[in-house]
N, C-alpha and C positions, 0 to 999 in steps of 0.2 A: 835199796829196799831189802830189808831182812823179810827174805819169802817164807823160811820157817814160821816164823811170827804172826805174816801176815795168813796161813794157812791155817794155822793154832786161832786166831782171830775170827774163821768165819763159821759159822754154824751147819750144823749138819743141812739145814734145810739149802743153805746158801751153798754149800758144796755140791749138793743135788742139781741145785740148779744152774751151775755153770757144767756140768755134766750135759743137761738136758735142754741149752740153749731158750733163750727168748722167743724163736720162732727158728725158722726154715735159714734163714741166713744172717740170725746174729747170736752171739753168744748173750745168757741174761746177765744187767748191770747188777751190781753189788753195791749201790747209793751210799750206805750207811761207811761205807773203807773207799771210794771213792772212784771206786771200777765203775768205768761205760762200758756201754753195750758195744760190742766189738764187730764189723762185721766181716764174715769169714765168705769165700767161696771157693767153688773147684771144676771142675770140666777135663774132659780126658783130652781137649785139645787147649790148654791152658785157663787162664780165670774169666770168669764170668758173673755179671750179677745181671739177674731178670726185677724186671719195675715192680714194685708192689702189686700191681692189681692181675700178674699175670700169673697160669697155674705153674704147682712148682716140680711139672715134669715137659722137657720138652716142647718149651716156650720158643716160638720163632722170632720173639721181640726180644730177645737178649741183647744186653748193650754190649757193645763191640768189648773183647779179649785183650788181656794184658800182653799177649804171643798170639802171634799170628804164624803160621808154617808156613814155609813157601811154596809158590807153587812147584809142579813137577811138568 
């Protein structure tokens, strides 16, 4: 993939909006060049993604972590 090109390719708006994500936890698709929607997360004790319907501060229904710490 020639990234120059493919950068040069996307319009300001489209540039905007992989800046400014789809929502809370996915990057916005680029259809027309053929980027999906990506989805990104983070958590200070490893990754985490919360269900759709739950708020997106301090959900206790988080789905179980990529790392889990051990105990002490």
């Amino acid at each position: 993939m020639d990234i120059a090109a493919t950068l040069a390719a996307l319009t300001l708006e489209e540039k905007a909006s992989l800046c400014l994500g789809a929502d809370l936890w996915h990057t916005a698709p680029v259809p027309r060049l053929g980027f999906p929607a990506i989805m990104v997360s983070d958590g200070p004790h490893g990754l985490r993604r919360q269900p759709e319907d739950a708020d997106h501060i301090n959900s206790p229904n988080c789905r179980p972590r990529a790392f889990r710490p051990r105990a002490r």
